[in-house]
C-alpha positions as CSV (number, residue, x, y, z in Angstrom):
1,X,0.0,0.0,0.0
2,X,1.5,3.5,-1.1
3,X,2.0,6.3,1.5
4,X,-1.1,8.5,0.1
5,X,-3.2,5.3,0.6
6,X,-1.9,4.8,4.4
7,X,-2.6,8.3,5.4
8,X,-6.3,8.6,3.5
9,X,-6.9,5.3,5.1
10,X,-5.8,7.0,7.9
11,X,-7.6,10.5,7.5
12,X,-10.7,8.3,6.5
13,X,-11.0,6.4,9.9
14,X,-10.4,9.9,11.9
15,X,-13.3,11.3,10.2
16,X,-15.6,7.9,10.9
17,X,-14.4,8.3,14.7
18,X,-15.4,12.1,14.9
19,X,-18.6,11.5,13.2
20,X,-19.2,8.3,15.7
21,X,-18.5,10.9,18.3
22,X,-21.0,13.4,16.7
23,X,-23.7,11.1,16.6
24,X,-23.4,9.9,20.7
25,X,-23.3,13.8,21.5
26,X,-26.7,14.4,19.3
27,X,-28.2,11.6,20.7
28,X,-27.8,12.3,24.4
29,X,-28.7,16.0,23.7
30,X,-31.9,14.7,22.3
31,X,-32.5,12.4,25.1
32,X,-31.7,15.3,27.7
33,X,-34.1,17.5,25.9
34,X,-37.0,15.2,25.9
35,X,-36.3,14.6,29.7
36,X,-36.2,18.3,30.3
37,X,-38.0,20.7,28.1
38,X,-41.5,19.5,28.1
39,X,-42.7,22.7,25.9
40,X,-40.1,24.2,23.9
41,X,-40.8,27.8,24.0
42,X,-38.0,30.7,22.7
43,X,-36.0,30.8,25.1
44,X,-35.0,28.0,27.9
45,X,-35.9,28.6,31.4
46,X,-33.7,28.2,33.9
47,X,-34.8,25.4,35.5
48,X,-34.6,23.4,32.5
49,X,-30.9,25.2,31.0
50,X,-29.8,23.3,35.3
51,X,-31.8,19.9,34.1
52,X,-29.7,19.8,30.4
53,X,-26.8,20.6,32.1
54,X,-27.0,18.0,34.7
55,X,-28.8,15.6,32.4
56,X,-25.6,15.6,29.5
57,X,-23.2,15.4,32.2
58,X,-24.6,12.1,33.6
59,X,-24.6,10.7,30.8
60,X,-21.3,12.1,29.2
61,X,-19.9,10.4,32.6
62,X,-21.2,7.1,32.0
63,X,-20.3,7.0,28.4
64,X,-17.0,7.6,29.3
65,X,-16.7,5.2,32.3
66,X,-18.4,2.4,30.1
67,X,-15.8,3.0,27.3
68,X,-12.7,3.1,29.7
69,X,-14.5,-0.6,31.2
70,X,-14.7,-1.9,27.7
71,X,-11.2,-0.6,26.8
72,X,-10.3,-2.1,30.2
73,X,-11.5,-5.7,29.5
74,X,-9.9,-5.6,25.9
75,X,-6.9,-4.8,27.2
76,X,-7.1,-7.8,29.7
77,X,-8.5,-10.2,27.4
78,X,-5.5,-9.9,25.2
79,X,-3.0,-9.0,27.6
């Protein structure tokens, strides 16, 4: 495989893996703002600005601790 090949290989897999990332980021949004907004309206009011916040953390957190399991048992599995 040539060198330009390698690194489009290369620049095509970062892409997927941002786009991946896009799409969990959307997706917890949305669930965040169906658990929180229960009319949108023009603006946010506060109360439900404090429930997204909280809302995409928790679940920004446990994305991150379920990836760092699963890396965890690869690693171990292999290793």
């Amino acid at each position: 495989m040539e060198q330009s090949d390698i690194e489009r290989t290369q620049g095509l897999l970062q892409m997927q893996t941002l786009i991946q990332g896009q799409k969990v980021t959307m997706k917890i949004l949305g669930l965040c703002f169906d658990r929180c907004v229960d009319v949108p309206d023009t603006q946010l009011q506060f109360k439900e600005q404090q429930c997204l916040w909280q809302c995409t953390q928790r679940l920004f957190e446990t994305e991150s601790f379920l990836v760092k399991r699963l890396q965890a048992a690869q690693k171990q599995k292999m290793g």
